[in-house]
DRENNUVEX-866803 format. One line per 10 residues: number of its first residue (from 1); their letters; for each residue x, y, z of N, C-alpha, C. Coordinates in Angstrom, 2 decimals. Last residue first. Example, Ala and Ser with C-alpha at 12.3 -4.5 7.8 and 13.67 -1.06 7.14 Angstrom:
# DRENNUVEX-866803
2) SA) 12.85 -2.25 7.08 13.67 -1.06 7.14 12.90 0.03 7.87 | 13.19 -5.69 7.80 12.30 -4.50 7.80 13.20 -3.30 7.80
***
This chain:
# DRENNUVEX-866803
264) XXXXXXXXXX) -41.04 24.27 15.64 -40.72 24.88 14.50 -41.08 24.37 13.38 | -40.57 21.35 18.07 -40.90 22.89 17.47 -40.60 23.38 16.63 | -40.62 18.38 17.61 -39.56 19.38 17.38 -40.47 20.73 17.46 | -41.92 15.91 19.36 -42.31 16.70 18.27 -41.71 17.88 18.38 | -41.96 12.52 20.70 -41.62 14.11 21.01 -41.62 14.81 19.40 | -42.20 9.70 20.11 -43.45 10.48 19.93 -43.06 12.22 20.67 | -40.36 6.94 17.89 -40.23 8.66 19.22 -41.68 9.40 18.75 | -41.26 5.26 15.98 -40.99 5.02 17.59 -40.97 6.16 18.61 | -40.81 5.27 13.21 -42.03 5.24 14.14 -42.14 4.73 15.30 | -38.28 6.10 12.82 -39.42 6.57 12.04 -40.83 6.13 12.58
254) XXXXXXXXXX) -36.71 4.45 14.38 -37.00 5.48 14.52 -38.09 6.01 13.94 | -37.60 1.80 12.98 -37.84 1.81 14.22 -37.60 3.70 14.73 | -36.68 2.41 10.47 -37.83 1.98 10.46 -38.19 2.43 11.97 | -33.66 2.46 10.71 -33.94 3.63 10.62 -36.11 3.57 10.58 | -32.98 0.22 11.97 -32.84 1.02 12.71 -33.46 2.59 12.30 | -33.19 -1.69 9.43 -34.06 -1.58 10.81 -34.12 -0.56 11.86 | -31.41 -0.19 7.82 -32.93 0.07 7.56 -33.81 -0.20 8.93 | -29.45 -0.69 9.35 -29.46 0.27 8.68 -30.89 0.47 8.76 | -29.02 -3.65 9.18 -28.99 -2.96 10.50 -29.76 -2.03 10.52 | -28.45 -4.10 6.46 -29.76 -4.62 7.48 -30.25 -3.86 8.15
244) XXXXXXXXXX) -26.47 -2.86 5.54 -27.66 -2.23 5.25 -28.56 -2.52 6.26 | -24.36 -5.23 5.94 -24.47 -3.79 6.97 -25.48 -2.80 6.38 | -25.35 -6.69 3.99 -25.39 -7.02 4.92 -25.33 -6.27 6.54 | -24.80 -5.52 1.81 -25.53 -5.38 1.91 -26.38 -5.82 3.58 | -21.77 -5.27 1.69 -22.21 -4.06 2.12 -23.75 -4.15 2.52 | -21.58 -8.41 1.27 -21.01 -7.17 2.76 -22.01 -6.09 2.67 | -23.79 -9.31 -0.65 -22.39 -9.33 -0.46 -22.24 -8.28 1.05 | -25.91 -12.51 -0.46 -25.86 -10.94 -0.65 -23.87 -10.56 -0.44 | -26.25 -14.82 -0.48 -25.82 -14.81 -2.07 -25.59 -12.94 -1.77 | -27.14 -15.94 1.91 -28.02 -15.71 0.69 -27.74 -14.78 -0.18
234) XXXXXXXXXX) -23.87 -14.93 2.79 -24.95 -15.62 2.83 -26.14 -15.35 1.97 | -21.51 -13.14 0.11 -22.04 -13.76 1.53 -23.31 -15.21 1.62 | -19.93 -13.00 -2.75 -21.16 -13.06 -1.73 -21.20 -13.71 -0.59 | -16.42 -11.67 -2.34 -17.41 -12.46 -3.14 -18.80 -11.85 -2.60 | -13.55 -11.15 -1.18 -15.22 -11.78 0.28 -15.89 -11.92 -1.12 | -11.80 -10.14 -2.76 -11.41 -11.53 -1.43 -12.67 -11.86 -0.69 | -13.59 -8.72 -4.49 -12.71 -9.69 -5.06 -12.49 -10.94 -3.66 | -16.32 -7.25 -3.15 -15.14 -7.42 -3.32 -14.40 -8.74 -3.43 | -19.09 -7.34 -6.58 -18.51 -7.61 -5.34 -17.47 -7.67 -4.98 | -20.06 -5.26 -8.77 -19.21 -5.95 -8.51 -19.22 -6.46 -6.86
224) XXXXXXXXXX) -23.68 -3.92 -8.48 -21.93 -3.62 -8.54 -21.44 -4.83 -7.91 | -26.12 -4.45 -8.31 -25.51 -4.27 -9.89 -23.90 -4.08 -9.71 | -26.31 -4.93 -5.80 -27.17 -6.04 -6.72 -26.56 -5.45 -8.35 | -26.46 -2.66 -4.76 -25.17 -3.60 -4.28 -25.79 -4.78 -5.55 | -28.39 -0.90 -4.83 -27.51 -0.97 -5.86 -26.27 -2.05 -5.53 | -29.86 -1.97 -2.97 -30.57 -2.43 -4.13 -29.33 -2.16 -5.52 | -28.51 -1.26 -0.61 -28.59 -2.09 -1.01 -29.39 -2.96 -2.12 | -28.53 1.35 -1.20 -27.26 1.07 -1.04 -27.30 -0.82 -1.18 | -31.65 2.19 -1.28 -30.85 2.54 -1.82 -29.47 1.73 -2.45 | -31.64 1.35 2.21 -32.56 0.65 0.58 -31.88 1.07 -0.67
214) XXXXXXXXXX) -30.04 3.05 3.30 -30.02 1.53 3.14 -30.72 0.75 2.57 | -30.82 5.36 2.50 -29.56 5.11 2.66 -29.23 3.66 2.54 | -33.52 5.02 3.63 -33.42 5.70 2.60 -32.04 5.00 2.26 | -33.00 4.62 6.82 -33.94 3.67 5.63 -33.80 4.09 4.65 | -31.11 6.87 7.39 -31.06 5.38 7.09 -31.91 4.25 6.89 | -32.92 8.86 6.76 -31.75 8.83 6.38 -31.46 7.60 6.13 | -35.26 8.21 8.09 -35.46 8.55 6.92 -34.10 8.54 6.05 | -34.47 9.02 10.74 -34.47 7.70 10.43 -34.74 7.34 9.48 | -33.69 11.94 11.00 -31.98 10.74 10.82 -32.87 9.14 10.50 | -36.14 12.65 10.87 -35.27 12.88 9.89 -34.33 11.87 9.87
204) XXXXXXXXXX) -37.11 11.25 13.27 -37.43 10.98 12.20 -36.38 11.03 11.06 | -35.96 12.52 15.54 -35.48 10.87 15.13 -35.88 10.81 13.57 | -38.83 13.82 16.55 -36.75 13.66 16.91 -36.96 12.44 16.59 | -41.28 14.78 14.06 -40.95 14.13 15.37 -39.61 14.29 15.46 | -40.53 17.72 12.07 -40.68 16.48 12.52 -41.04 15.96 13.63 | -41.41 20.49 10.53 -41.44 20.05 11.83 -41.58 18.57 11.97 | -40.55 20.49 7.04 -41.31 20.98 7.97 -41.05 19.91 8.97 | -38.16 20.04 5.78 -38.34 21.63 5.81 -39.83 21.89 6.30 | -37.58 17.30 5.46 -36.82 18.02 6.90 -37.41 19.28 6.56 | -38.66 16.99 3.18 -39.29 15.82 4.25 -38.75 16.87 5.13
194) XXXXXXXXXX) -36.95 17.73 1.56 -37.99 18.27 1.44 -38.95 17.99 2.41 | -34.34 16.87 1.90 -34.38 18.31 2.27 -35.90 18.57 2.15 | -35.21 14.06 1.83 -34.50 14.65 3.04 -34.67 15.77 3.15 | -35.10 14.24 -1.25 -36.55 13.73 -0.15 -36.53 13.72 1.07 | -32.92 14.99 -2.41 -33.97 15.47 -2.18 -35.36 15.44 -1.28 | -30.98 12.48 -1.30 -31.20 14.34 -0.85 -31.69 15.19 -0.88 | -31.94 10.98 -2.95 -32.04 10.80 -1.28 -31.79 11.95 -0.55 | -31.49 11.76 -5.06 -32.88 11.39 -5.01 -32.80 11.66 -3.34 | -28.45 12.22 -4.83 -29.26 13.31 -5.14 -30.85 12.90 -5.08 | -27.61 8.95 -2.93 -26.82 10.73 -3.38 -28.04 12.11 -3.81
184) XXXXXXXXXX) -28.70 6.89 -3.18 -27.77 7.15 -2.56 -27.71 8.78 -2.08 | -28.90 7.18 -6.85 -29.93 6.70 -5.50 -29.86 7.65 -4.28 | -26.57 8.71 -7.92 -28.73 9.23 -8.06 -29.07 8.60 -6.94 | -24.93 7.61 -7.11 -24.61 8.40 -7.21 -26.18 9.24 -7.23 | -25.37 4.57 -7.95 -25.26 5.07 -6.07 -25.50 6.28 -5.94 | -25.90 4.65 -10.41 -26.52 4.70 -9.68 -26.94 4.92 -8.38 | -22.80 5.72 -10.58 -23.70 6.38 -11.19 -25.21 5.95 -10.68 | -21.80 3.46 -10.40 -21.15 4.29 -9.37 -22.42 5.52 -9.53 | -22.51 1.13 -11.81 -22.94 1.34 -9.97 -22.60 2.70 -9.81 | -22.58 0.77 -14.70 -22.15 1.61 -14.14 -22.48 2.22 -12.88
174) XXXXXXXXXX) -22.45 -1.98 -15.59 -23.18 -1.36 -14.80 -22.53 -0.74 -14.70 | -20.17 -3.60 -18.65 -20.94 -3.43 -16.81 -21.72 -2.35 -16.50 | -18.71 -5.34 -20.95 -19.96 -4.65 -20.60 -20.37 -4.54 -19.15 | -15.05 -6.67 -20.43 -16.52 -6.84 -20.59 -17.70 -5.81 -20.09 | -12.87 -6.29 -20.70 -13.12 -5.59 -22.13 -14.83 -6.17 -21.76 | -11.47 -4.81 -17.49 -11.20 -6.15 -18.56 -12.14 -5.70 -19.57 | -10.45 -2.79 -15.74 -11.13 -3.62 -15.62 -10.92 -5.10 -16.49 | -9.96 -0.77 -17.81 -8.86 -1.02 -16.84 -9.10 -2.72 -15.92 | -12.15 -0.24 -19.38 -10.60 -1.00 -19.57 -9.51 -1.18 -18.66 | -15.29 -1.37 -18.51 -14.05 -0.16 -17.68 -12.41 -1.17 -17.96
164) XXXXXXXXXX) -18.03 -0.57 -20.59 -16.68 -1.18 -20.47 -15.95 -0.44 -19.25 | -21.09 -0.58 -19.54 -19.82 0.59 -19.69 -18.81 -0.17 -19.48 | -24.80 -0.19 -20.52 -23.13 -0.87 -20.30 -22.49 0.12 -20.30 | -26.89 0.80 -21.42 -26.09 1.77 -21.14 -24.69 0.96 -20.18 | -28.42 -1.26 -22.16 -27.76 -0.65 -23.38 -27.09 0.40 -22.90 | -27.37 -4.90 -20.73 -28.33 -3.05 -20.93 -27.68 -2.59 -21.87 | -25.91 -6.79 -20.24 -25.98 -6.22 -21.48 -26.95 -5.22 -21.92 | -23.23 -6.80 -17.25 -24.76 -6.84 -17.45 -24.84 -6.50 -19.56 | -21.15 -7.34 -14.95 -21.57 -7.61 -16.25 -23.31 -7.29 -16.57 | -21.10 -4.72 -11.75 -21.83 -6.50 -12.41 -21.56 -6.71 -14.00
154) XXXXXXXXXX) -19.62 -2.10 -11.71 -20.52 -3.29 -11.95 -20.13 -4.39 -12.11 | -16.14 -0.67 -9.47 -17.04 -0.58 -11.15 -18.45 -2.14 -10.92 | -15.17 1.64 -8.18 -16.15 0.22 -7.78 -17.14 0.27 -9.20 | -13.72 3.44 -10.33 -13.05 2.32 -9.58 -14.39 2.17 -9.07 | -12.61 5.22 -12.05 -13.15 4.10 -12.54 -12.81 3.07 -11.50 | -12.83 8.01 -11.29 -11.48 6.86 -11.26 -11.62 5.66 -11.63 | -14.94 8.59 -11.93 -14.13 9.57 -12.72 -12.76 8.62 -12.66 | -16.47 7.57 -10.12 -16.96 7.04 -11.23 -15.72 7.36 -12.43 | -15.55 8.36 -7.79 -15.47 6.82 -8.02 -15.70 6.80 -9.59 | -17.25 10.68 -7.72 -15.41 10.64 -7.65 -14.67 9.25 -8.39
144) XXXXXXXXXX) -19.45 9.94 -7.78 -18.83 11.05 -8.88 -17.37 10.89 -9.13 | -19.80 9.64 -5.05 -19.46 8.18 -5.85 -19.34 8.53 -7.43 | -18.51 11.89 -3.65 -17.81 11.24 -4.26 -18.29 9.52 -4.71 | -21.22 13.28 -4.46 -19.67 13.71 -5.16 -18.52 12.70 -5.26 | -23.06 11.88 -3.28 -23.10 12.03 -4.48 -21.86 12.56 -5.14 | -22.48 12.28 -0.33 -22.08 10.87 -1.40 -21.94 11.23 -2.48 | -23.05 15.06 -0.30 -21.59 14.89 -0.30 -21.76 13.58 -0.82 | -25.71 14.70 -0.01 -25.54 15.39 -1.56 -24.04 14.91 -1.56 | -26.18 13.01 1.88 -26.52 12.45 0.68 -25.60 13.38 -0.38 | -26.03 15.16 4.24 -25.04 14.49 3.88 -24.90 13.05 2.21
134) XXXXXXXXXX) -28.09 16.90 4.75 -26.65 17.32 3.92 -25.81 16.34 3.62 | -29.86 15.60 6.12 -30.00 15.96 4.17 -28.97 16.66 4.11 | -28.59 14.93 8.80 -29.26 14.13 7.69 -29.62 14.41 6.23 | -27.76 17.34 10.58 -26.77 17.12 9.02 -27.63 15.71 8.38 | -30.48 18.03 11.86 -30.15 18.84 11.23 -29.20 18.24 9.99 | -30.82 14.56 13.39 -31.60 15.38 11.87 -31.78 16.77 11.70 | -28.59 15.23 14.68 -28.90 13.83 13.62 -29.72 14.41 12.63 | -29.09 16.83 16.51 -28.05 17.24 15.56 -28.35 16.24 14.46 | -31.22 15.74 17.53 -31.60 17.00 16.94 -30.49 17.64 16.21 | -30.36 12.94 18.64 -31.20 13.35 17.39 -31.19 14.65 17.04
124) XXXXXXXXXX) -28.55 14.39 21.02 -28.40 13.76 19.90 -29.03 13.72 18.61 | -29.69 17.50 22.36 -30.26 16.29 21.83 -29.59 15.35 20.65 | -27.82 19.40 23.89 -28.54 19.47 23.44 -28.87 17.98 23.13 | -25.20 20.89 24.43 -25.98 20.74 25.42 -27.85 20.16 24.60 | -22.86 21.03 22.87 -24.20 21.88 22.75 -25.65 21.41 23.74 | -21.66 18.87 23.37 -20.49 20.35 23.63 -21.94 20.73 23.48 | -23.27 16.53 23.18 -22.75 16.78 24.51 -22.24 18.65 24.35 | -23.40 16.96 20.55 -24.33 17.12 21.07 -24.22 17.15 22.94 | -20.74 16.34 19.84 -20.94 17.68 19.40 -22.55 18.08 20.41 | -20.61 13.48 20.30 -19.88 14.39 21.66 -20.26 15.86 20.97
114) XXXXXXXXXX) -22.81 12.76 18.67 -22.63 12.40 20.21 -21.87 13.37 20.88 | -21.08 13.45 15.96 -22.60 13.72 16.36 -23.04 13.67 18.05 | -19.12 11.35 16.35 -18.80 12.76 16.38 -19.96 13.50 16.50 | -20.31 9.16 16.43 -20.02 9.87 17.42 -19.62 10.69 17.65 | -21.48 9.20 13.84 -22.08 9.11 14.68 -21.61 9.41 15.91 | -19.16 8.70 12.08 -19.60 10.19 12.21 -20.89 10.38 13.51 | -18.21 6.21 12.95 -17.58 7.52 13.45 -17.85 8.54 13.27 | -20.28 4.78 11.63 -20.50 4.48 12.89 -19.19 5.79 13.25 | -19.82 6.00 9.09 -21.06 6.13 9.50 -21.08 6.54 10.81 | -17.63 4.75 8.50 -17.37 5.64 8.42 -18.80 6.65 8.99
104) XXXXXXXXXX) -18.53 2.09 8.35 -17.45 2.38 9.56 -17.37 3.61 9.97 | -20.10 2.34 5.98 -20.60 1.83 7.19 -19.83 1.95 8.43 | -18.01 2.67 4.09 -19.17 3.77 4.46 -19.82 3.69 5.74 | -14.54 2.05 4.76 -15.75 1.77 4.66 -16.80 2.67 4.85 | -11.73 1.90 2.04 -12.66 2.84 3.36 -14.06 2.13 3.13 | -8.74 1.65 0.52 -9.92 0.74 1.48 -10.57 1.57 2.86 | -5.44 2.71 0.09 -7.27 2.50 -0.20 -7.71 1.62 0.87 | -3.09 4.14 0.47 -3.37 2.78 -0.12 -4.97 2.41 -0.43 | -3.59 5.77 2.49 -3.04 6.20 1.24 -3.09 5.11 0.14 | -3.24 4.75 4.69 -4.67 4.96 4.12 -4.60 5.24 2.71
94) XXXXXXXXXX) -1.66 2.83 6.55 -1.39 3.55 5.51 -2.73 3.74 4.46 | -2.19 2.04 9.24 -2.43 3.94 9.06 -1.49 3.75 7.45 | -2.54 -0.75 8.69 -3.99 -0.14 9.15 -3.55 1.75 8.94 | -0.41 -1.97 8.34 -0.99 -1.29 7.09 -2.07 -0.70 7.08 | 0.58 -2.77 10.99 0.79 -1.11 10.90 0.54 -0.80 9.36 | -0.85 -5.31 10.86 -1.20 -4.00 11.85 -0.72 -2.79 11.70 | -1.20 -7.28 9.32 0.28 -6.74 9.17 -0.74 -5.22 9.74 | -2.26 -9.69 10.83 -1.55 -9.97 10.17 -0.78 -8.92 10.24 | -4.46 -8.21 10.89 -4.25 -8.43 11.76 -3.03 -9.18 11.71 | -4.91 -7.64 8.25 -4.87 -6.50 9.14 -4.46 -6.94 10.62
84) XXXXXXXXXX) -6.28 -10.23 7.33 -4.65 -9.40 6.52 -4.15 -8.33 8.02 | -8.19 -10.50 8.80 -7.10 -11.37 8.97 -5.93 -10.91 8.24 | -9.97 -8.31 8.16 -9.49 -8.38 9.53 -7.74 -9.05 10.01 | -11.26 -6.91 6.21 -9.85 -7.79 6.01 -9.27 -7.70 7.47 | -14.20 -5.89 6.21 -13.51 -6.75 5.15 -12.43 -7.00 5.04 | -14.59 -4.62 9.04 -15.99 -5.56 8.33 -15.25 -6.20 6.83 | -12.30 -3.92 10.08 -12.56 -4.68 10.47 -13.86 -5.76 9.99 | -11.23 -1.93 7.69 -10.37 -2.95 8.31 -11.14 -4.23 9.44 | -13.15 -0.74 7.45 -12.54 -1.59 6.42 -12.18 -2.50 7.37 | -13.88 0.01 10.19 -14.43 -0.29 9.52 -14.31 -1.02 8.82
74) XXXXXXXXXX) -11.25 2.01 9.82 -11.42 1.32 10.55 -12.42 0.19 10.61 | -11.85 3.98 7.96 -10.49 2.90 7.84 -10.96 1.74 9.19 | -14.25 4.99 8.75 -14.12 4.82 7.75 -12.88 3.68 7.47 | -13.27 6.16 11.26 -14.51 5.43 11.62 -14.38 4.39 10.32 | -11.26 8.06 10.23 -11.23 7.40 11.64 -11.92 6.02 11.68 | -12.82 9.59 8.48 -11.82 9.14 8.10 -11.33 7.96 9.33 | -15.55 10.03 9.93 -15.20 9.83 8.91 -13.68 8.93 8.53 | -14.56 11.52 11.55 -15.56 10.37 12.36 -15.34 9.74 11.14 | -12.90 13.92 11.32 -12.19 12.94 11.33 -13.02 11.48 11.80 | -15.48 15.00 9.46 -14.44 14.40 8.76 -13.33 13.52 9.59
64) XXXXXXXXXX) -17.51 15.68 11.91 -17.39 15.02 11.45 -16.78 14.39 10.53 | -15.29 17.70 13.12 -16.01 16.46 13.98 -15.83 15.43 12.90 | -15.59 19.63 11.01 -14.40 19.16 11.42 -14.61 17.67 12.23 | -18.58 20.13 11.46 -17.78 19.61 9.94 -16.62 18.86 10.04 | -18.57 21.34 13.40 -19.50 19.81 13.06 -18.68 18.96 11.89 | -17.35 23.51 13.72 -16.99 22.29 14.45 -17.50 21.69 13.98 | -19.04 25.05 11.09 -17.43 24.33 11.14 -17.14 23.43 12.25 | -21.30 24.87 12.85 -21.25 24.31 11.59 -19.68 23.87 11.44 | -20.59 26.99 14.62 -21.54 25.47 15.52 -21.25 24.60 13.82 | -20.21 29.18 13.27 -18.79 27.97 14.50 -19.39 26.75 13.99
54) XXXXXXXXXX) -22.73 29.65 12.53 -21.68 28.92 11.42 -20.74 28.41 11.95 | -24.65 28.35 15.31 -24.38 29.62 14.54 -23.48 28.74 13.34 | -27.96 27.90 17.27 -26.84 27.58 16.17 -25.98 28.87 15.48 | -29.79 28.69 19.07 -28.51 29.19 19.45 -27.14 29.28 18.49 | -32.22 27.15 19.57 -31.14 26.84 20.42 -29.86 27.75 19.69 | -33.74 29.00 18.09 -34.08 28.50 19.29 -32.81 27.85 20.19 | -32.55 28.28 15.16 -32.53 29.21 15.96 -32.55 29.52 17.41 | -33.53 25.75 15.36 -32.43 25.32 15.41 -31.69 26.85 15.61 | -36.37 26.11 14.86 -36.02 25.19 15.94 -34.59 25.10 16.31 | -36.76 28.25 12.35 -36.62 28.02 13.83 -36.38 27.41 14.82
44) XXXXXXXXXX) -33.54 27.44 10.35 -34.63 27.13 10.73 -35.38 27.35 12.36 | -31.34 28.22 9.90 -32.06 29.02 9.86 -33.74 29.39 10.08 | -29.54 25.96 9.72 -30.03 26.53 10.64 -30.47 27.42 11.36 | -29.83 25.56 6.62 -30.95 24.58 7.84 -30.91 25.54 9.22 | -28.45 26.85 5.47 -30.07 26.82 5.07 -30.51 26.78 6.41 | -25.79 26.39 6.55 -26.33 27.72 6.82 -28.31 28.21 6.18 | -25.91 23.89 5.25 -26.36 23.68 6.51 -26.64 25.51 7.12 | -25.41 24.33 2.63 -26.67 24.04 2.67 -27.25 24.13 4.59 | -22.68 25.35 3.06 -23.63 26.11 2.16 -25.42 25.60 2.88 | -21.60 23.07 4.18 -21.54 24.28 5.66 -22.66 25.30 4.31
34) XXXXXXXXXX) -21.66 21.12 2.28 -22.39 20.62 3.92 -22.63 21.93 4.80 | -20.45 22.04 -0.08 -22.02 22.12 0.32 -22.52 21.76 1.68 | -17.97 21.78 1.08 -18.68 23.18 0.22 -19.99 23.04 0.59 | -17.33 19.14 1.37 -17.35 19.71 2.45 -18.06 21.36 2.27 | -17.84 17.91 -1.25 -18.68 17.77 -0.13 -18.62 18.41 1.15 | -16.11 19.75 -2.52 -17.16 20.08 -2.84 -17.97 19.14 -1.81 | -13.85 18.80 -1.35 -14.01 19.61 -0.89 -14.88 19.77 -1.17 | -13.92 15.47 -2.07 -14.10 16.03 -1.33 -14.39 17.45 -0.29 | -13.16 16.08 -4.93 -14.65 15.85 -4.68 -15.00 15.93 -2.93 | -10.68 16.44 -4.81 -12.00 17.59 -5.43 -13.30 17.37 -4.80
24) XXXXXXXXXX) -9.65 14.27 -4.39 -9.57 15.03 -2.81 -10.54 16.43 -3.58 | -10.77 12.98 -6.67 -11.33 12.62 -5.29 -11.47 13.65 -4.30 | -8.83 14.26 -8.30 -10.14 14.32 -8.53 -11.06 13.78 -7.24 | -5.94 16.28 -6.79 -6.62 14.83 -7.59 -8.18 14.70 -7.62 | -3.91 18.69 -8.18 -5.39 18.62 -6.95 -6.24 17.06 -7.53 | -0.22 19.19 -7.91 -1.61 18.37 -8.85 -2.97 17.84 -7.64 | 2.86 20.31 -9.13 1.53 20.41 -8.10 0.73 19.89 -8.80 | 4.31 20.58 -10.76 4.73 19.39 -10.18 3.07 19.39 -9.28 | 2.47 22.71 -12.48 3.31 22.16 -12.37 3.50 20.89 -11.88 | -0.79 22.08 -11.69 0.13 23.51 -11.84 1.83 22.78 -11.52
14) XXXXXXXXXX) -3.60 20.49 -12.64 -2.25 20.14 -12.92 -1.59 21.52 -12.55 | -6.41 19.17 -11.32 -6.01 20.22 -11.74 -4.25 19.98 -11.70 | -7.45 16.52 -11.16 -8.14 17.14 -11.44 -7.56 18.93 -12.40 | -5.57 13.38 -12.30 -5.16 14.57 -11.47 -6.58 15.65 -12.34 | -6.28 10.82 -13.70 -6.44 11.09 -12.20 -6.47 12.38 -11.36 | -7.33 11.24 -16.27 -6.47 12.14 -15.94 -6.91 12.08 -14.29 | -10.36 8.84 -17.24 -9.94 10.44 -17.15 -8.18 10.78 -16.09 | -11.72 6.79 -19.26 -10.27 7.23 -17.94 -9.72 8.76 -18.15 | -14.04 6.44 -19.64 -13.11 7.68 -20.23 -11.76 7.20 -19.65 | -15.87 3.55 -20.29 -15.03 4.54 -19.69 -14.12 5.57 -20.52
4) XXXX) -17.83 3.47 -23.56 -16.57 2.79 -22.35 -15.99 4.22 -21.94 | -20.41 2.07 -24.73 -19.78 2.77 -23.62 -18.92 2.40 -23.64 | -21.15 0.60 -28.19 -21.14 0.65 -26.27 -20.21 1.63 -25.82 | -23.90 0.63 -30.17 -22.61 1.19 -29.75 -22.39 0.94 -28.28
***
């Protein structure tokens, strides 16, 4: 028997003309759990010690959604359609249209991390690896999200858990979204929250993030589709995997480079 997509009812909740779409769902449940789980974390002594409170959480949050959305379009726009975009420059604020990058969206939560660590007088890394295991569980919602819209759908493949996506065309695929969704998302969030609930070196946690994040992201780039106008890249990898590189090197080199040791 094979799979096939549901296509589910874009709209999550229907009240009349009003309608909560399944994405912008999934986004609040990532924003639910980032300030739930982060009232865990900074309960932790080290993060007592300096002072954290739930503000210190909602600014972060706020920070980091517009590093996100900011960092995220931007990104697109410049690691996969520069020459359209440069071309027609004011389709860069219609977001409403699609195209976000994770990797863009990375490099703007990162500085929202930067200037929050400037307002707290405190250590870049040490905000890095407080939101490092909160932020896997939020992928996981929305490559949940992705999966419910049937959109970055697989590779062809003839496993037995294929998944037609009719919207797609009538052939057998991977269901990437679902692996990003375990890799990516809930494996990587576990081994974050369990790795971060004793005393690190600074750096570690956030470098566990992105070696994790980028092994992950790029082992599942190998079952999902590539984008239609870029294909594969050089040795046959596609974009995203290519902004993994970075990723893992950077997160290797933290993981065994800072010799300061967090209290607590």
């Amino acid at each position: 028997m094979m799979l096939i997509h549901p296509q589910f009812d874009p709209a999550a909740i229907r009240i009349g003309s009003f309608a909560i779409h399944w994405y912008g769902l999934m986004y609040l449940l990532a924003f639910a759990q980032f300030l739930l789980l982060g009232r865990l974390r900074i309960r932790a002594p080290r993060y007592k010690a300096l002072g954290w409170t739930y503000k210190d959480l909602e600014d972060l949050l706020f920070a980091g959604v517009l590093g996100v959305v900011v960092g995220g379009r931007l990104g697109y726009v410049l690691f996969y359609m520069p020459g359209f975009y440069l071309s027609h420059p004011l389709s860069i604020f219609k977001i409403w249209e699609g195209g976000m990058s994770f990797h863009g969206g990375l490099l703007g939560v990162l500085l929202a991390l930067y200037w929050f660590a400037n307002k707290k007088q405190t250590s870049f890394f040490v905000v890095g690896d407080l939101v490092a295991p909160l932020v896997p569980f939020g992928l996981a919602f929305g490559r949940l999200g992705n999966f419910i819209n049937g959109e970055l759908w697989g590779r062809p493949t003839d496993l037995p858990w294929a998944m037609v996506f009719p919207l797609v065309d009538h052939l057998p695929r991977h269901p990437s979204q679902i692996y990003q969704m375990l890799g990516e998302g809930l494996i990587l969030g576990v081994v974050l929250w369990i790795y971060s609930s004793k005393p690190r070196r600074i750096g570690q946690v956030s470098g566990l993030f992105l070696l994790g994040y980028g092994v992950c992201r790029f082992l599942a780039e190998y079952a999902r589709e590539p984008d239609a106008f870029l294909g594969l890249l050089g040795l046959g990898l596609s974009m995203g995997q290519w902004l993994c590189v970075p990723m893992i090197l950077l997160g290797v080199y933290l993981m065994t480079s800072f010799k300061s040791k967090v209290a607590g």
